[in-house]
N, CA, C and O of each residue as an XYZ file, in Angstrom:
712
protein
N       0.839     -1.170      0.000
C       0.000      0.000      0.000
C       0.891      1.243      0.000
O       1.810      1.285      0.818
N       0.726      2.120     -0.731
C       1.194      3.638     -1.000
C       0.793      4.279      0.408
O      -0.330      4.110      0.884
N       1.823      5.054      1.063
C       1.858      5.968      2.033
C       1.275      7.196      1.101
O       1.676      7.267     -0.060
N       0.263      8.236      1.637
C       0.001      9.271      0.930
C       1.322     10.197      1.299
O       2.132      9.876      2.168
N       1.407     11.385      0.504
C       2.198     11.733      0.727
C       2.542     13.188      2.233
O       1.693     13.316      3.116
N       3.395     13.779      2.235
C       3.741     14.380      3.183
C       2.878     15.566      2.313
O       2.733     15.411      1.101
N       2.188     17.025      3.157
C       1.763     17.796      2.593
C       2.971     18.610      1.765
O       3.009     19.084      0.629
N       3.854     18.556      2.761
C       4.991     19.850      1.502
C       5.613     18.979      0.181
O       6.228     19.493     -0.754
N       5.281     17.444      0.343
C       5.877     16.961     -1.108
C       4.766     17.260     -1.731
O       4.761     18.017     -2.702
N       3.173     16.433     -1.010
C       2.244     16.839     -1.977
C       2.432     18.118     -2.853
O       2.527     18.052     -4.078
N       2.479     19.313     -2.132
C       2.411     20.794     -2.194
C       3.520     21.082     -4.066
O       3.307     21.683     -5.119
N       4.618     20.248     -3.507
C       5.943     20.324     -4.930
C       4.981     19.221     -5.910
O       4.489     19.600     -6.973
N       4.847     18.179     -5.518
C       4.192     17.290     -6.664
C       3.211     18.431     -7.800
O       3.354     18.463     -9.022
N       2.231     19.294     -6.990
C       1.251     19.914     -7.587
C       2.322     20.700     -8.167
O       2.681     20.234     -9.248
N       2.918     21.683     -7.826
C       3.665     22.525     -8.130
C       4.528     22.009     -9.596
O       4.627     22.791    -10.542
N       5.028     20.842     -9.639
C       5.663     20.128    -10.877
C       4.433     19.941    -12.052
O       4.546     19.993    -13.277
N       3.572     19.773    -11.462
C       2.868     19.191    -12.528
C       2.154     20.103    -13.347
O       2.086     20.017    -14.573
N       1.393     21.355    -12.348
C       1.659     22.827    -13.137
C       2.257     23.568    -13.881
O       1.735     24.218    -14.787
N       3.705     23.557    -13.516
C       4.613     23.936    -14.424
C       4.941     23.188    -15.891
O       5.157     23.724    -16.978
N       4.903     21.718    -15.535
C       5.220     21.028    -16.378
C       3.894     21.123    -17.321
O       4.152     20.803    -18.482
N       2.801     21.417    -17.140
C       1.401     21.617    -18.120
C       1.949     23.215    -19.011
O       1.947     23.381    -20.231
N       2.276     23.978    -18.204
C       2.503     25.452    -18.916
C       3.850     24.842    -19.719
O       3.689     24.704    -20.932
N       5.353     24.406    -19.094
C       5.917     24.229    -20.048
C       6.054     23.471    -21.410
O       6.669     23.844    -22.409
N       5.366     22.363    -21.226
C       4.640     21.523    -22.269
C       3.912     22.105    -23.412
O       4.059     21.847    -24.606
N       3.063     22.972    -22.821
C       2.001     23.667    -23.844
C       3.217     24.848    -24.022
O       3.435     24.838    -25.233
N       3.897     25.615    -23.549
C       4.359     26.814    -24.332
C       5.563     26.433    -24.545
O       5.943     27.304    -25.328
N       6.627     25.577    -24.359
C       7.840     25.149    -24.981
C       7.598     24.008    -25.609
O       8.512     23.831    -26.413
N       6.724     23.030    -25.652
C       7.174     21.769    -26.374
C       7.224     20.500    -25.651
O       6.441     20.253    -24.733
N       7.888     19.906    -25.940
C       7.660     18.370    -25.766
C       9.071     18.233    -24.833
O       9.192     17.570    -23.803
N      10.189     19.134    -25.564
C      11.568     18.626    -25.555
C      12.243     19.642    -24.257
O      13.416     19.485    -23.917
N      11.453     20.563    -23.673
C      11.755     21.469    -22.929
C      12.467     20.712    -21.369
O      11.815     19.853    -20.776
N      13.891     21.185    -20.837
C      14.598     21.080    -20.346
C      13.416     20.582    -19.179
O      12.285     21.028    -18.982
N      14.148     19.499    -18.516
C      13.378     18.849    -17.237
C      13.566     20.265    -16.235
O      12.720     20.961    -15.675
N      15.474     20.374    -16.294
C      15.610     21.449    -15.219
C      14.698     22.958    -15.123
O      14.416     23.552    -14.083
N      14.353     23.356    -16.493
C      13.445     24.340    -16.859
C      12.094     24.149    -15.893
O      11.679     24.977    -15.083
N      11.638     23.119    -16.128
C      10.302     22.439    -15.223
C      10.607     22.587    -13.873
O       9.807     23.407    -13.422
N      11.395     22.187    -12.970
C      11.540     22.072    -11.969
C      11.713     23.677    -11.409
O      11.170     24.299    -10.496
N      12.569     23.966    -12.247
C      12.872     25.775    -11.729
C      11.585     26.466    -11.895
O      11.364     27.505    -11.273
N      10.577     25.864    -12.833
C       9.657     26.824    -12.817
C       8.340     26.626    -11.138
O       7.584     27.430    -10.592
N       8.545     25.727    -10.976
C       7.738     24.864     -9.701
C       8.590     25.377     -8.739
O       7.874     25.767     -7.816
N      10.120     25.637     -8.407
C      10.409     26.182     -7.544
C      10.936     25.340     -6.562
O      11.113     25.657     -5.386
N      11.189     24.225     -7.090
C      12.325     23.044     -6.294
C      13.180     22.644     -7.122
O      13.299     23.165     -8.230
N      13.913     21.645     -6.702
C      15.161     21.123     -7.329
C      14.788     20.315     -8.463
O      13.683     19.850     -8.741
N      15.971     20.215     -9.121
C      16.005     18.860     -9.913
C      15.891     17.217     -9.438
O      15.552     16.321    -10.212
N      16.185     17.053     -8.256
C      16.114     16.061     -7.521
C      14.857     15.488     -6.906
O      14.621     14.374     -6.438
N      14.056     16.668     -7.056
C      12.588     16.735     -6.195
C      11.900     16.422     -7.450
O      11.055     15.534     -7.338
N      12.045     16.921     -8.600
C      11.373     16.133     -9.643
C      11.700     14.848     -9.929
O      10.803     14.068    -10.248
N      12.742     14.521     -9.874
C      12.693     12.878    -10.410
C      12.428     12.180     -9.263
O      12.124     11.003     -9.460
N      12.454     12.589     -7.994
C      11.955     11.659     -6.952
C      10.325     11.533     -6.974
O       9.882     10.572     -6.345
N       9.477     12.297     -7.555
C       8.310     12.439     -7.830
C       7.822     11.650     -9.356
O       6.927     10.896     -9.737
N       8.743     12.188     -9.793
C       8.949     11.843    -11.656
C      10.043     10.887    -12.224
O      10.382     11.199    -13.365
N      10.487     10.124    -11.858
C      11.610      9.146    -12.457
C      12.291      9.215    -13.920
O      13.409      8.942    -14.359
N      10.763      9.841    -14.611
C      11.399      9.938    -16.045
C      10.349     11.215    -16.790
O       9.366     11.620    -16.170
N      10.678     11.715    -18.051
C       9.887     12.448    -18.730
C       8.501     12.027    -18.418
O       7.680     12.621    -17.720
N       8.353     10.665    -19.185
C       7.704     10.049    -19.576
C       6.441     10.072    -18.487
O       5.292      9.934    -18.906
N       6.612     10.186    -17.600
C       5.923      9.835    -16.077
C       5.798     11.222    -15.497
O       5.307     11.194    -14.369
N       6.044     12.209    -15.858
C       5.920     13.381    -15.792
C       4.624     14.003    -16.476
O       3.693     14.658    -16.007
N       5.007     13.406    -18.189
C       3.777     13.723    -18.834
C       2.257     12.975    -18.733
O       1.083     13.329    -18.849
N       2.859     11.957    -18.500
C       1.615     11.125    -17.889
C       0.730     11.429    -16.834
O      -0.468     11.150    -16.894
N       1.344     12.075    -15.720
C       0.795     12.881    -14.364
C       0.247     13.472    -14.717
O      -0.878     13.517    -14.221
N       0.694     14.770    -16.287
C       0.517     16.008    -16.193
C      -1.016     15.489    -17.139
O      -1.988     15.976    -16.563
N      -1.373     14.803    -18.174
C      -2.363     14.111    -18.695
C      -3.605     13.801    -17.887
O      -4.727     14.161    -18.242
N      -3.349     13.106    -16.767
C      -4.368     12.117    -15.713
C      -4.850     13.505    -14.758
O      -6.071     13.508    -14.606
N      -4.314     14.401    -14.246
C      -4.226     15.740    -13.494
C      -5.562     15.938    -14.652
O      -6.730     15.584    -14.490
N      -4.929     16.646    -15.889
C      -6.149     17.692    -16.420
C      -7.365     16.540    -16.009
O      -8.240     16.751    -15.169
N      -7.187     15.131    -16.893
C      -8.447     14.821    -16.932
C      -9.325     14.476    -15.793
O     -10.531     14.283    -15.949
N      -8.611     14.381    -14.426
C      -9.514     13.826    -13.209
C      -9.973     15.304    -12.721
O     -10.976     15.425    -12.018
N      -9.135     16.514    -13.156
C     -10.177     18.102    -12.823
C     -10.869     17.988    -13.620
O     -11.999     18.327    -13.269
N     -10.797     17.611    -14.762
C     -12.159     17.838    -15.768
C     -13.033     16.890    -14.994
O     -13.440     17.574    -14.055
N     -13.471     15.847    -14.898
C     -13.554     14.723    -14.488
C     -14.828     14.850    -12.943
O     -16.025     14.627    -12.763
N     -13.589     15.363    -12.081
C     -14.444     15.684    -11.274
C     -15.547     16.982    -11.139
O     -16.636     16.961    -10.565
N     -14.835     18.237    -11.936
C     -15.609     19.084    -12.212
C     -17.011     18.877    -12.169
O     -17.858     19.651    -11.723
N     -17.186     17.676    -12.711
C     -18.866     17.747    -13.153
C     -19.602     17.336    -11.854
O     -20.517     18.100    -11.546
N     -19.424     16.451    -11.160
C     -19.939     16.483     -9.505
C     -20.051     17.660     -9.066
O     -21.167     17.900     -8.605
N     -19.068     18.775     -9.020
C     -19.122     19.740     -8.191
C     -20.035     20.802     -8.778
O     -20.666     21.512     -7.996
N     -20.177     20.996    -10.278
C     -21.357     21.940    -10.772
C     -22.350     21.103    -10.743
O     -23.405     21.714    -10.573
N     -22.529     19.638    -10.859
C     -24.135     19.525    -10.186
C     -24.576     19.695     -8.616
O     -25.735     19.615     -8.209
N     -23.722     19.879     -8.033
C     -23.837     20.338     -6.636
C     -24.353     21.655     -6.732
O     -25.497     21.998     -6.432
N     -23.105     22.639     -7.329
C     -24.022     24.011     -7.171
C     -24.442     24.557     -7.932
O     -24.445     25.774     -7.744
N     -24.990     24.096     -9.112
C     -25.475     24.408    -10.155
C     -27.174     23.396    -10.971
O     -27.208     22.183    -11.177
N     -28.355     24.416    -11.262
C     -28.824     23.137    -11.881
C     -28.608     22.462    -12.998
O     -28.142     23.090    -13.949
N     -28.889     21.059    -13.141
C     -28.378     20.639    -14.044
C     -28.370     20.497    -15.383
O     -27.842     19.594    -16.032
N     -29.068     21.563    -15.824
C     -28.747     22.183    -17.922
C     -27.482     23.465    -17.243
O     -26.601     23.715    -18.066
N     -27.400     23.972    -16.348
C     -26.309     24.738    -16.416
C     -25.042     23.933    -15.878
O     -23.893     23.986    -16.316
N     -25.554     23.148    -14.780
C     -24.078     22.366    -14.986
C     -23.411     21.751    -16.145
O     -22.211     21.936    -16.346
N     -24.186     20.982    -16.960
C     -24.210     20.466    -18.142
C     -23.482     21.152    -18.943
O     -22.334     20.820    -19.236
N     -23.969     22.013    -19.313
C     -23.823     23.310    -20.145
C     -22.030     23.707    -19.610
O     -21.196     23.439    -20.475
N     -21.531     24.244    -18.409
C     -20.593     24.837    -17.882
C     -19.757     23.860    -17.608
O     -18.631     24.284    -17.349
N     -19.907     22.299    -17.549
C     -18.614     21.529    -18.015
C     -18.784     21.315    -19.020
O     -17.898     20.465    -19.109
N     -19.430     21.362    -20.508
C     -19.383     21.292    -21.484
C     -18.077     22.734    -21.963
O     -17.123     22.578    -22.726
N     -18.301     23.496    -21.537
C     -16.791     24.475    -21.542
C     -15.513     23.826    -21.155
O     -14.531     23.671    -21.881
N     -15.682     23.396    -19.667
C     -14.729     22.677    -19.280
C     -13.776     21.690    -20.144
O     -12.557     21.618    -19.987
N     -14.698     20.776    -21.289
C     -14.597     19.934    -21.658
C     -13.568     20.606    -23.097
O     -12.631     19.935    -23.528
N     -13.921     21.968    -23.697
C     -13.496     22.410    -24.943
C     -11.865     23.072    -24.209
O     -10.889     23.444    -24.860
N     -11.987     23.051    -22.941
C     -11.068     23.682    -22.925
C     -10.061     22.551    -22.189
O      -8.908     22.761    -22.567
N     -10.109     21.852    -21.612
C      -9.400     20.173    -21.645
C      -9.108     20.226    -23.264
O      -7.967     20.433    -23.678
N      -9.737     20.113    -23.760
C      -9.374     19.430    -25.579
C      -8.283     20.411    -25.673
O      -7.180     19.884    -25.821
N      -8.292     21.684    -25.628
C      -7.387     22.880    -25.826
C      -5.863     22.525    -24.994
O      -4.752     22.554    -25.524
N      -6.089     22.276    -23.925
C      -4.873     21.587    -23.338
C      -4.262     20.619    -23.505
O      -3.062     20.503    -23.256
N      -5.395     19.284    -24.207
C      -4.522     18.391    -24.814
C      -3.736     18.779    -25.976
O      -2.584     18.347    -26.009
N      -4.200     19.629    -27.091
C      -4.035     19.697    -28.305
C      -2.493     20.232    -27.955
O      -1.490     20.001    -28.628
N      -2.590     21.208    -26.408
C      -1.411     21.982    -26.540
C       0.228     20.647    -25.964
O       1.458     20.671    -25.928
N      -0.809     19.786    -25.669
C       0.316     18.973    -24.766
C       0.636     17.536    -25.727
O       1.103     16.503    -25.246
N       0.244     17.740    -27.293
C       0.025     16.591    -27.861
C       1.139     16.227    -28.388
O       1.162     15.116    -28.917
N       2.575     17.200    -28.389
C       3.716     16.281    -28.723
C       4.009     15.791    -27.953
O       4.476     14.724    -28.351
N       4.076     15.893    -26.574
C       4.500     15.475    -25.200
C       3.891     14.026    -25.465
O       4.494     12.962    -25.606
N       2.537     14.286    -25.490
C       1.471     12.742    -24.982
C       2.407     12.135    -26.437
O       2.920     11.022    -26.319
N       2.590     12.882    -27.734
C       2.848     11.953    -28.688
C       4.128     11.153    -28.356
O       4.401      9.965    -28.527
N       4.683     11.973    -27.935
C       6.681     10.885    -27.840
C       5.773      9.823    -26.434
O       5.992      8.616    -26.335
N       5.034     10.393    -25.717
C       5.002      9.395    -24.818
C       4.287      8.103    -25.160
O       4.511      7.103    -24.479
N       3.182      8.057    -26.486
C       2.907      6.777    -27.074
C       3.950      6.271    -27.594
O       4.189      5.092    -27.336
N       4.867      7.031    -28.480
C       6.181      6.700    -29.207
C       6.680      5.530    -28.176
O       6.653      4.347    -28.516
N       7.124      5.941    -26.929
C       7.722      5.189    -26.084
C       6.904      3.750    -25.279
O       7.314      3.080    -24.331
N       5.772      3.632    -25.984
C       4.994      2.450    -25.739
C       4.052      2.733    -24.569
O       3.589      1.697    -24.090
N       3.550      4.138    -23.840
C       2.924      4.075    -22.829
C       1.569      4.847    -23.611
O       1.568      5.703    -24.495
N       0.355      4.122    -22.851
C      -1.170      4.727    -23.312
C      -1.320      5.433    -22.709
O      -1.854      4.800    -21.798
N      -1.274      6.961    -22.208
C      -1.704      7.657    -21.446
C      -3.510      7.671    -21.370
O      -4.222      7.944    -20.403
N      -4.027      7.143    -23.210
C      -5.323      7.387    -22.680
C      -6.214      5.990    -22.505
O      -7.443      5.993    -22.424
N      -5.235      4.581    -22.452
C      -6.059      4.004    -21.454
C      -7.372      3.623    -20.829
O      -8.040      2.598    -20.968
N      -7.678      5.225    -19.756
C      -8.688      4.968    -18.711
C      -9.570      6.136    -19.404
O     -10.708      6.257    -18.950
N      -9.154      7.077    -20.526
C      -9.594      8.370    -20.370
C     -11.305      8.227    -20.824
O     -12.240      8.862    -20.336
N     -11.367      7.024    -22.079
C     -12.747      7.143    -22.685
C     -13.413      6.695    -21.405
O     -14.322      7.426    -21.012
N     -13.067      5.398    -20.529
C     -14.001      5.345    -19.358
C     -14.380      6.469    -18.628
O     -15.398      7.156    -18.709
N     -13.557      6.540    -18.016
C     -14.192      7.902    -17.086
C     -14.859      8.878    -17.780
O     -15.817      9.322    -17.148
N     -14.656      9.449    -19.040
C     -14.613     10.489    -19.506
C     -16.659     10.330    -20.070
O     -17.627     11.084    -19.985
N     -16.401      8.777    -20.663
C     -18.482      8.112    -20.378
C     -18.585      8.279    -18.801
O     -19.016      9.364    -18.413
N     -18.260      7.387    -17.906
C     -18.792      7.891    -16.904
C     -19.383      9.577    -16.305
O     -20.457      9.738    -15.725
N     -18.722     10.316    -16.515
C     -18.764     11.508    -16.295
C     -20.112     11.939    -16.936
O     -20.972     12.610    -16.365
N     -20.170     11.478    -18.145
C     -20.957     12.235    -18.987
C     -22.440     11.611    -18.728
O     -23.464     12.291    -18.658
N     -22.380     10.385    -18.617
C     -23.531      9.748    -18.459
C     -24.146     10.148    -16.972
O     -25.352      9.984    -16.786
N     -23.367     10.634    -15.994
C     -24.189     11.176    -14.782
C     -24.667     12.371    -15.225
O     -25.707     12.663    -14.636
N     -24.241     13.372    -16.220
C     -24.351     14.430    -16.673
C     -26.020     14.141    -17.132
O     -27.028     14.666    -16.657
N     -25.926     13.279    -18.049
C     -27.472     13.042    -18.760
C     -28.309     12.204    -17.831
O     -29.470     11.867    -18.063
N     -27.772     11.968    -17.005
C     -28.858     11.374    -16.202
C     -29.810     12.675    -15.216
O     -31.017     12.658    -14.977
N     -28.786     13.724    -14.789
C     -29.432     14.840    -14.039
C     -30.072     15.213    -15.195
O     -31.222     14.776    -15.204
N     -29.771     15.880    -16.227
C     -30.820     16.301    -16.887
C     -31.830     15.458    -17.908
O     -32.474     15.917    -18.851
N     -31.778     14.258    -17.491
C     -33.137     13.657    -17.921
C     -32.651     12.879    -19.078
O     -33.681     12.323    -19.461
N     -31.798     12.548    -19.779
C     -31.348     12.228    -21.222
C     -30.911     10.976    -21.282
O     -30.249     10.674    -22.275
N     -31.122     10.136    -20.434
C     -30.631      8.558    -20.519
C     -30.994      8.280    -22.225
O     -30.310      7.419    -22.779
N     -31.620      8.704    -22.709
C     -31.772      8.113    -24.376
C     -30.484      8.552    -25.211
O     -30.142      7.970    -26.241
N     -29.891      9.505    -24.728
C     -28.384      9.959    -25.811
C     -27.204      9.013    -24.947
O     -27.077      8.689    -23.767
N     -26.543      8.800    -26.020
C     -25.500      7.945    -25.926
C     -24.243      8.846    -25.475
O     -23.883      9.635    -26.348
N     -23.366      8.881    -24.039
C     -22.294      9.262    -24.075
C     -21.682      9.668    -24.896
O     -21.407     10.845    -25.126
N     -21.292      8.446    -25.626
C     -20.320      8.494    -27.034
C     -20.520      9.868    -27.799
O     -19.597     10.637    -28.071
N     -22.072     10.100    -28.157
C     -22.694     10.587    -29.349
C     -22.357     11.949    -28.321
O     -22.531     12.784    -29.208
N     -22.066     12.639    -27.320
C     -22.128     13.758    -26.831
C     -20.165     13.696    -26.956
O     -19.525     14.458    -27.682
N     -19.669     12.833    -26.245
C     -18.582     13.236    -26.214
C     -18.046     13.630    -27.691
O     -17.412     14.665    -27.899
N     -18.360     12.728    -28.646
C     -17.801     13.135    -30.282
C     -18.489     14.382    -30.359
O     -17.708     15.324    -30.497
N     -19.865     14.743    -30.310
C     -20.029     15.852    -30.570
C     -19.193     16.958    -30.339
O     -18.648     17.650    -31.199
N     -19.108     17.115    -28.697
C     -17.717     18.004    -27.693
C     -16.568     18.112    -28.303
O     -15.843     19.106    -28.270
N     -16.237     16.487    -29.227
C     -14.678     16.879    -29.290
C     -14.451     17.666    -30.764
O     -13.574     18.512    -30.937
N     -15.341     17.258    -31.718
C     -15.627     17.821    -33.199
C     -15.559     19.375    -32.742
O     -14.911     20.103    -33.494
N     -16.166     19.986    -31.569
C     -16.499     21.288    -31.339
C     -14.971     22.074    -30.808
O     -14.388     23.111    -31.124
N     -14.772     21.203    -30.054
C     -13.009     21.375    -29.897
C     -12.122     21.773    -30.727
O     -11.423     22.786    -30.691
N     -12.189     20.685    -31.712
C     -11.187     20.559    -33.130
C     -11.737     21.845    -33.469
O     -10.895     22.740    -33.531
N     -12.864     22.154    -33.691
C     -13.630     23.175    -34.813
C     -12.923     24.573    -34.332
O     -12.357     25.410    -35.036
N     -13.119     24.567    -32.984
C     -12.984     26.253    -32.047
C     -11.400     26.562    -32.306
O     -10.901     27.686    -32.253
N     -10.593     25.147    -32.647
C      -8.966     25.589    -32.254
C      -8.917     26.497    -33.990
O      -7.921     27.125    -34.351
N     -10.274     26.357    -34.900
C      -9.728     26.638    -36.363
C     -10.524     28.103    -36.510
O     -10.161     29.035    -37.228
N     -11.616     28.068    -35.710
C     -12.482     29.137    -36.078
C     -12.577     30.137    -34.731
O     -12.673     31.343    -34.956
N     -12.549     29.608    -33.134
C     -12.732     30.306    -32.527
C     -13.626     30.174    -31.485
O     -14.096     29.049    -31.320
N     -13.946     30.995    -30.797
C     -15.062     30.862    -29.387
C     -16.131     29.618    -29.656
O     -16.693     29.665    -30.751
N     -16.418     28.699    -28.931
C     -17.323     27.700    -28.941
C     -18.580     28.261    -28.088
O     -19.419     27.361    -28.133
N     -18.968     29.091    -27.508
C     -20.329     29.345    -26.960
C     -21.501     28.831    -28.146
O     -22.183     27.808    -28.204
N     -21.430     29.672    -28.781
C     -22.441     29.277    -29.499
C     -22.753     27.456    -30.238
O     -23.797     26.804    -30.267
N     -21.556     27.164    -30.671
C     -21.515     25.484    -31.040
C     -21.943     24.838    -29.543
O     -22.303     23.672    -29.704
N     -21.997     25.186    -28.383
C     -22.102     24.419    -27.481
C     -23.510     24.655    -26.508
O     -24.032     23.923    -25.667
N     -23.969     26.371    -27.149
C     -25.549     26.419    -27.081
C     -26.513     25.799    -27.367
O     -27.497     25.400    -26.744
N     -25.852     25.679    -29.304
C     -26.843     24.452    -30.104
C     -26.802     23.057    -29.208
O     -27.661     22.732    -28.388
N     -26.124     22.631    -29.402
C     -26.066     20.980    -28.391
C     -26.832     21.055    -27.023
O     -27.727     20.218    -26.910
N     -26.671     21.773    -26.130
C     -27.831     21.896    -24.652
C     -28.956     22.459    -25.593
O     -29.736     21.577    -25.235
N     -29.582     23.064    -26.349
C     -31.163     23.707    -27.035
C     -31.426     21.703    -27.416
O     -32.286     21.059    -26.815
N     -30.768     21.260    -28.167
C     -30.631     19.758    -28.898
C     -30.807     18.696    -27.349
O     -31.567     17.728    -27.351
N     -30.109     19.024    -26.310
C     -30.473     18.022    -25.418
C     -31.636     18.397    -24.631
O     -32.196     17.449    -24.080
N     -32.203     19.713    -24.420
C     -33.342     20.054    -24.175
C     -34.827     19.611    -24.907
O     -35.854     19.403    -24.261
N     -34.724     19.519    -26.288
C     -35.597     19.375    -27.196
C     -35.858     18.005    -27.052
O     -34.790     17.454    -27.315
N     -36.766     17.087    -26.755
C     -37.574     16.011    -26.842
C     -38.322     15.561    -28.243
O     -39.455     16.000    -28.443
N     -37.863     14.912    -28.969
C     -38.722     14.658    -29.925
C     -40.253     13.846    -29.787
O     -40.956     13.679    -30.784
């Protein structure tokens, strides 16, 4: 069994994995480990005791976005009702895609090197969604058919721009009952 960790490693773990999301998305794939670590504000030593390798770095930094996206949606059906929760991780969701897209040479060398970062992601990522349609009434739409929708809207926004409106149509569409 895993000891959780001490709060001030926790505290650097977060701190690495932040940095390492900004340096990823604004330097690249290939950006100096030591760069990462200096930007988090500990050593080089404190990252690989956390991080052993790139590889496991980017992987953290992958599983991180998606379990905030992830959990996000519990917490706006808590304080939110649920066409606006719906609706307001459906943002969440375009802007995850935006972070992958930015972190996709990283994730790419890290398939290169034989590891799936995405694995677990389509599970959870149905799970999530399907509690989503269950608060607002929609057990008849298929996960799948929402998440492709989301991600088409993703791809679309990185070419054209703001998704509000592409993501209005879809909640008016899950509202509408035929």
């Amino acid at each position: 069994m895993t000891r959780p960790l001490r709060a001030d490693a926790q505290r650097n773990r977060d701190r690495l994995i932040e940095a390492a999301l900004t340096a990823f998305t604004q330097d690249g794939a290939g950006v100096a480990l030591e760069s990462i670590a200096k930007r988090a504000g500990v050593g080089i030593g404190t990252l690989y005791r956390h991080f052993p390798t790139r590889e496991a770095l980017v992987e953290a930094v992958y599983r991180n976005e998606l379990t905030k996206l992830c959990d996000a949606a519990s917490e706006l059906l808590r304080t939110l009702p649920p066409h606006e929760a719906t609706r307001a991780w459906m943002d969440r969701f375009v802007q995850y895609m935006a972070t992958k897209r930015g972190l996709s040479d990283a994730l790419n060398a890290l398939i290169a090197g034989g590891c799936d970062p995405y694995a677990e992601s389509l599970e959870r990522l149905t799970q999530t969604v399907t509690m989503l349609l269950k608060a607002i009434d929609r057990t008849d739409v298929t996960p799948l058919d929402v998440l492709t929708t989301l991600g088409g809207i993703a791809i679309a926004t990185g070419e054209v721009g703001p998704s509000d409106g592409m993501l209005d149509l879809v909640m008016n569409g899950l509202r509408y009952r035929a």
